[in-house]
C-alpha positions as CSV (number, residue, x, y, z in Angstrom):
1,X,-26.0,-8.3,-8.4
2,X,-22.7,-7.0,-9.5
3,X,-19.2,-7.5,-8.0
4,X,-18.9,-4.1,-5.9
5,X,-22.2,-4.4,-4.3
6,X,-22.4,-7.5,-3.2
7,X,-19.5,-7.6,-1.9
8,X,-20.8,-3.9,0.2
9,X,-24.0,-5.6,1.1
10,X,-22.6,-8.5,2.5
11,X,-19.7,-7.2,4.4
12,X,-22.6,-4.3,6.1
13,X,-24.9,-7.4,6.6
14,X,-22.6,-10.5,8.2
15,X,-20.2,-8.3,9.6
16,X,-16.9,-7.2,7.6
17,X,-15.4,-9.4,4.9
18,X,-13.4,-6.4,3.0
19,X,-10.5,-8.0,3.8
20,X,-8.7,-11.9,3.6
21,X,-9.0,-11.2,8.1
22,X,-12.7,-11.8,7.7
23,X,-13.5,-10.3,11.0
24,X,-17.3,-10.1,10.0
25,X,-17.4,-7.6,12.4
26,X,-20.2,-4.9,12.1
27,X,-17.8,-1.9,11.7
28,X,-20.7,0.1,11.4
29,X,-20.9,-0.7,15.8
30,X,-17.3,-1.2,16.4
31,X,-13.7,-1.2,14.9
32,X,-12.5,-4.6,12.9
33,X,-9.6,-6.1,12.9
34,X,-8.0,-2.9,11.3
35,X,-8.9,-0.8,14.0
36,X,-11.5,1.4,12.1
37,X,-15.1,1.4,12.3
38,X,-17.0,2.5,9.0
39,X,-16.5,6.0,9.4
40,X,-13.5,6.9,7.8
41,X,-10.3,8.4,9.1
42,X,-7.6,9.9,7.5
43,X,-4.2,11.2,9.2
44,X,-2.3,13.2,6.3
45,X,-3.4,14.7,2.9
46,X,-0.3,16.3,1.5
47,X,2.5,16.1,-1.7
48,X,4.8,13.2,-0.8
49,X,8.6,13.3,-2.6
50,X,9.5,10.1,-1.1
51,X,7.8,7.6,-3.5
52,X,9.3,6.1,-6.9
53,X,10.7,8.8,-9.5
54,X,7.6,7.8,-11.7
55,X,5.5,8.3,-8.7
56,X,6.5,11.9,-7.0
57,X,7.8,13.3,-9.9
58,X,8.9,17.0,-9.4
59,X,5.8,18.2,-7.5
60,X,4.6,15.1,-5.4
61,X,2.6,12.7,-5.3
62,X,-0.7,13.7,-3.8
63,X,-1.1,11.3,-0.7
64,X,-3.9,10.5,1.9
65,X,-3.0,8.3,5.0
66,X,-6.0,6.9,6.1
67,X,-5.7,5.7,9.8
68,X,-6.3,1.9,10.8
69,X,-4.4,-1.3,8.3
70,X,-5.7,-4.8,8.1
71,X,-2.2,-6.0,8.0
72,X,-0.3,-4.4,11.5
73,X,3.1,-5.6,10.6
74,X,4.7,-5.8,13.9
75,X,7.7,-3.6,12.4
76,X,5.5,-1.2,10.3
77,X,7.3,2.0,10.1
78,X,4.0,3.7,9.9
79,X,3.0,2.3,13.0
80,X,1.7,5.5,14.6
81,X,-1.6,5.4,12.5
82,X,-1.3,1.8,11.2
83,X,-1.7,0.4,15.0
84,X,-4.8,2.9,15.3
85,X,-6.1,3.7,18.8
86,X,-8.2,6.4,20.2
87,X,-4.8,8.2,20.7
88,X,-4.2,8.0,16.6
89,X,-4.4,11.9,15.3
90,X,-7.0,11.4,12.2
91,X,-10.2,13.1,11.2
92,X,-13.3,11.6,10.1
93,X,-14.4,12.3,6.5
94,X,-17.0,12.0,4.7
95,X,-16.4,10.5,0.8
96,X,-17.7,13.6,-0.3
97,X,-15.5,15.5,1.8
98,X,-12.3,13.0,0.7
99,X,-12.9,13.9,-2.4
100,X,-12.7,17.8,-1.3
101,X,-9.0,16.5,-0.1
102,X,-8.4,14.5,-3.9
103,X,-8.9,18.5,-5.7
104,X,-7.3,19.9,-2.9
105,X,-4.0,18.2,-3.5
106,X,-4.7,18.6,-7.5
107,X,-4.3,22.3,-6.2
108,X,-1.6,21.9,-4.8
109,X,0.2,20.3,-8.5
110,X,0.0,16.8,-6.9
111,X,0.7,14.2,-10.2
112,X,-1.6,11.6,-8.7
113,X,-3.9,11.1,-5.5
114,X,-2.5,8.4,-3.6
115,X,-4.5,5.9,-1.2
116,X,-2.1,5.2,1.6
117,X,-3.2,1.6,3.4
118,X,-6.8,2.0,1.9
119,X,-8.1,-1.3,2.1
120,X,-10.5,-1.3,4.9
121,X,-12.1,1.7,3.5
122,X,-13.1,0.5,0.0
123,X,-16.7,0.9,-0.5
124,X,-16.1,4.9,0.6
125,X,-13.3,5.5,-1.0
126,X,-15.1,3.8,-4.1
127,X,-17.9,6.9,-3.7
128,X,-15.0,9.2,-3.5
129,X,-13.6,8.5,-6.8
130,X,-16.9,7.9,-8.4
131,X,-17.8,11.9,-7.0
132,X,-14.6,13.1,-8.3
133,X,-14.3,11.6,-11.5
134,X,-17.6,13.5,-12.3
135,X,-16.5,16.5,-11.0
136,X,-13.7,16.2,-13.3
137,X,-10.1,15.7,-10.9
138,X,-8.5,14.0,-14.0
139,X,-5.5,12.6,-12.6
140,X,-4.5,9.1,-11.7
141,X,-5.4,7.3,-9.1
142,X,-3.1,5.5,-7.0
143,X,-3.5,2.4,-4.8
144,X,-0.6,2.2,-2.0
145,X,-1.4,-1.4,-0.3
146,X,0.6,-3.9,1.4
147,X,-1.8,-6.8,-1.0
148,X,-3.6,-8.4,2.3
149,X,-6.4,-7.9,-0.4
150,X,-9.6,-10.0,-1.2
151,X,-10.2,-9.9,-5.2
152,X,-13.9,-9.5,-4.8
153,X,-12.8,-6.1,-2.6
154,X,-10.5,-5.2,-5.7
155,X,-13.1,-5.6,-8.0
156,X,-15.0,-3.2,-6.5
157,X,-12.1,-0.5,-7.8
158,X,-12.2,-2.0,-11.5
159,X,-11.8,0.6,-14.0
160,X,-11.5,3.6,-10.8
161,X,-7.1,3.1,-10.4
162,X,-4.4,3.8,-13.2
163,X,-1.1,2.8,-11.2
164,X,-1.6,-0.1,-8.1
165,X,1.4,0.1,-5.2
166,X,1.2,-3.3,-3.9
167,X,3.8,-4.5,-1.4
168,X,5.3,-8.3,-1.8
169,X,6.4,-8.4,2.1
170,X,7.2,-11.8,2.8
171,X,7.4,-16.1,0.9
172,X,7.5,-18.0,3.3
173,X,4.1,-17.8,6.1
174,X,6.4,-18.7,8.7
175,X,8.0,-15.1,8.6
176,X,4.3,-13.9,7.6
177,X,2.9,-15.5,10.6
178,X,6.0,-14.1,13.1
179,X,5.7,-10.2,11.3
180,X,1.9,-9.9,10.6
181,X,0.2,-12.8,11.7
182,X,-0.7,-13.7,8.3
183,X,0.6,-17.7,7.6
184,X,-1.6,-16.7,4.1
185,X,0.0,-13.7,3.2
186,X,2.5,-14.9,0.2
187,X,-0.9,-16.8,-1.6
188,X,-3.5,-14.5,-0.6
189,X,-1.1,-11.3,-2.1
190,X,-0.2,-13.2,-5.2
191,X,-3.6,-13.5,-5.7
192,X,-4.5,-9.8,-5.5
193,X,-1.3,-8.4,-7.4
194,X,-2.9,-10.6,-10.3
195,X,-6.0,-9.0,-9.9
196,X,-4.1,-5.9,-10.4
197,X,-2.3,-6.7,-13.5
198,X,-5.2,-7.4,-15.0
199,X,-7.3,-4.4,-14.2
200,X,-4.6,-2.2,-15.3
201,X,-1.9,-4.3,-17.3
202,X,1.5,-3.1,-18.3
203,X,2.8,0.1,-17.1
204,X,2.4,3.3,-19.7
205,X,4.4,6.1,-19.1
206,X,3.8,10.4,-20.5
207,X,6.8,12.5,-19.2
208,X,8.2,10.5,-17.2
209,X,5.7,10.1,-15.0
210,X,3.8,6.4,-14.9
211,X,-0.1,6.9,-15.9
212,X,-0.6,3.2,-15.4
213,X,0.7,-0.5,-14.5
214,X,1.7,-1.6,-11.6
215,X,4.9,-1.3,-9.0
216,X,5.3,-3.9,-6.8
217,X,7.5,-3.1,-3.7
218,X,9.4,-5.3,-1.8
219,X,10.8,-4.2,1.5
220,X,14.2,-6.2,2.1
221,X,14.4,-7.6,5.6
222,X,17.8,-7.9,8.0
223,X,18.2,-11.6,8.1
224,X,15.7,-12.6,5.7
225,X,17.9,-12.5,1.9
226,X,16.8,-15.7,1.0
227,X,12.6,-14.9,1.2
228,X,13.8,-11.6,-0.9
229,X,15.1,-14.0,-3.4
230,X,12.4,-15.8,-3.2
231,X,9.9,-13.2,-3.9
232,X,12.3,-11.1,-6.7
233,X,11.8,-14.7,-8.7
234,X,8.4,-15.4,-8.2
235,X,7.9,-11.6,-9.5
236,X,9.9,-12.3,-12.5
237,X,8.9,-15.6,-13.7
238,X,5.3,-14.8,-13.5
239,X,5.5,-11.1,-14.9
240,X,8.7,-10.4,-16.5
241,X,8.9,-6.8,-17.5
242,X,5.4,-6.2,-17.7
243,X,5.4,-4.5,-14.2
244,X,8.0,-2.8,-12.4
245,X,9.7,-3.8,-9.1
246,X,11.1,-1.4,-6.4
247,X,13.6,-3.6,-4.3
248,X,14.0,-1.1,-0.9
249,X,16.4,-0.6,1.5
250,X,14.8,1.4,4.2
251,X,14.0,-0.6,6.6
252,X,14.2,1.4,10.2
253,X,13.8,-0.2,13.3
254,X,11.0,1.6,15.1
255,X,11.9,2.1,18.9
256,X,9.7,-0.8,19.9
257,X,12.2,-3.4,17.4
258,X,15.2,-2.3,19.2
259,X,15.4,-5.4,21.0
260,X,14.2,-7.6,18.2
261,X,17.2,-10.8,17.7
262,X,16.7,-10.3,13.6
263,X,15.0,-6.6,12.9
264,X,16.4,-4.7,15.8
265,X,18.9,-3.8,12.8
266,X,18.8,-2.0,9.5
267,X,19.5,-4.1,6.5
268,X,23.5,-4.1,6.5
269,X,25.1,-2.6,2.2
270,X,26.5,-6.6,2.0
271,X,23.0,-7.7,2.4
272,X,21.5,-5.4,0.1
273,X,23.7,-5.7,-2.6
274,X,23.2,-9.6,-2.4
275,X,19.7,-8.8,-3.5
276,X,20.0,-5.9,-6.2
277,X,22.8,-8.2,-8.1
278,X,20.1,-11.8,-7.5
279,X,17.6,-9.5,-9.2
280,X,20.2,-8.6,-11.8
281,X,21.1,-12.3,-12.3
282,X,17.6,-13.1,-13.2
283,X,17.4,-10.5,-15.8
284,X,15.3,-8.3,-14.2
285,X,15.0,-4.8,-16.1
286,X,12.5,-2.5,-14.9
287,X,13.2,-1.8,-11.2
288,X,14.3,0.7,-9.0
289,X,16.8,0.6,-6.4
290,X,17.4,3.0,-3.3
291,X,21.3,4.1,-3.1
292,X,23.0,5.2,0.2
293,X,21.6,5.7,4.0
294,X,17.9,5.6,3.4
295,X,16.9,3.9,6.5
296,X,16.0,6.9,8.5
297,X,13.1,7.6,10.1
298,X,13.0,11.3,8.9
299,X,11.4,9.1,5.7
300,X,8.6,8.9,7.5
301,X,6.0,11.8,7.3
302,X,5.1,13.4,10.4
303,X,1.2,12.3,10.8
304,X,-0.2,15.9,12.3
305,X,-3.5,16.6,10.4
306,X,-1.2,17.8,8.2
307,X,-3.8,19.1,4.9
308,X,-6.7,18.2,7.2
C-alpha cells in the first residue's frame, strides 16, 4: 500500500492521525482536535495582496481559508476561524466543489491557489488537486501551514505543491507548550519543513513570481528575540540559501492578548531590528523583511463567505 493511502485508511479506521495531535478521533462522527469533522469547511476564497512579493504578485494570490487548525495558537491572529465553533462563518465543500473554488480564483487572475491552515483536510484537498490538475487549472499550488505536520500526511501531497509556506513559530517547547500546547513543535516542524525541501527543493522563479521552493516564515514574538535567533540559525545552517526566509513584524494582539504580561504588545522597531541585523550577521541572503507599522489588524481578511 502506498504512502497516501495508508496513511487515509488508517486515520478513517483508528480514528485521526493526519496530524503530530493524534487525536484518533473518528472525524467522520465528530470534530478532532482541530475542530473539524471530515466534511470540509472553508471560510474565504478570494485574491490575497498581503503575502510575499513572490507570492501576491500584482493580481493576488488565490487563497482558500479553510475553517478549523491543528495548531490553535493561543495568539493566532486568525483566531476567528482557526478556534472553529458552530459560530465559525464557513461552508461545507465538497473536493469537487473546492476545486470549482481553485478555477474560480484562476478567473479571477489569481498567480497561485493558496491552502490557508490545510492540514486537517489533506486526503480531500489531495482529490481536489488531483480533479483539477486533470481539468487543466495549471497554476501552482500553494501550501500555507504553520508545520504541526506528520511527514506521512505530507507525503500524501508529493508531486501535487510547487511553493510550501511553512511557519517556524517557536525553539524552545517551553514557549511552544505556553502558545500552542505543542512542547514538540520545534522537532516535529523541522521534521516536516525537511520533508518539504525535498519534495520541491530550491526555489525557481519566472517573472518574478516564485513557481517553486519553499518560504519559511517566522513570526517575531514581543519578548521572545532570543527563540528568533534561535530559529533564523537553525534555518541557515541547515539550508543556507536554498530556501527563502520571511522574518515578520506583524504581530497584533488580538483583543483577548490585551492582558497577556509578554504578547499583550506589538513587537517594539528596537526589537525588530535586533533580529533583521542577527539574520544579516549570519549571512543570510534570501529573505524578506516587512518595513513600517504592519501590525494592524486591518491585515487580516474579513472571514464573510467572501467567494463562497
Amino acid at each position: 500500500m502506498n504512502t497516501e493511502n495508508k496513511c487515509t485508511t488508517e486515520h478513517k479506521e483508528i480514528g485521526c492521525i493526519l496530524c503530530p495531535r493524534t487525536c484518533r478521533i473518528d472525524r467522520g462522527k465528530q470534530p478532532g482536535y482541530c475542530g473539524m469533522t471530515d466534511t470540509v469547511l472553508v471560510s474565504r476564497a478570494a485574491l490575497h495582496m498581503w503575502e510575499e512579493p513572490v507570492i501576491s504578485g500584482e493580481n493576488g494570490s488565490g487563497t482558500v481559508f479553510f475553517a478549523g487548525c491543528n495548531l490553535k495558537c493561543i495568539f493566532c491572529q486568525n483566531h476567528e476561524i482557526a478556534h472553529a465553533t458552530a459560530e465559525t462563518k464557513a461552508k461545507a465543500v465538497t473536493p469537487n466543489a473546492l476545486c470549482d473554488l481553485f478555477f474560480m480564483l484562476k478567473d479571477k487572475g489569481a498567480h497561485n491557489i493558496n491552502l490557508v491552515t490545510p492540514t486537517h483536510f489533506i486526503p480531500e484537498i489531495r482529490e481536489a488537486l488531483l480533479t483539477a490538475r486533470g481539468r487543466g487549472l495549471g497554476l501552482p499550488i500553494v501550501y500555507n501551514t504553520s508545520s504541526y505536520e506528520n511527514v506521512s500526511a505530507l507525503q500524501m501531497l508529493d508531486g501535487l505543491i510547487d511553493v510550501y509556506l511553512p511557519d517556524l513559530k517557536f525553539y524552545d517547547p517551553a514557549i511552544a507548550e505556553e502558545c500552542a500546547h505543542a512542547p514538540d513543535y520545534f522537532k516535529t516542524a523541522a521534521e516536516a519543513i525537511g520533508e518539504m525541501f525535498r519534495q520541491v527543493g530550491e526555489p525557481v522563479f519566472e517573472n518574478d513570481l516564485m513557481k517553486k521552493g519553499i518560504i519559511v516564515r517566522h513570526l517575531v514574538l514581543p519578548g521572545h528575540t532570543n527563540d528568533s535567533k534561535n530559529i533564523l540559525k537553525y534555518l541557515y545552517e541547515t539550508y543556507h540559501d536554498r530556501i527563502y526566509i520571511s522574518i515578520m513584524n506583524q504581530y497584533t494582539p488580538m483583543e483577548h492578548m490585551k492582558n497577556h504580561t509578554l504578547l499583550g504588545r506589538k513587537v517594539t522597531k528596537r526589537e525588530y531590528e535586533r533580529i533583521v541585523n542577527y539574520a544579516l550577521d549570519l549571512g543570510i541572503q534570501n529573505a524578506f523583511i516587512q518595513e513600517g507599522d504592519v501590525a494592524k489588524e486591518s491585515f487580516i481578511p474579513p472571514f464573510d463567505l467572501t467567494g463562497l
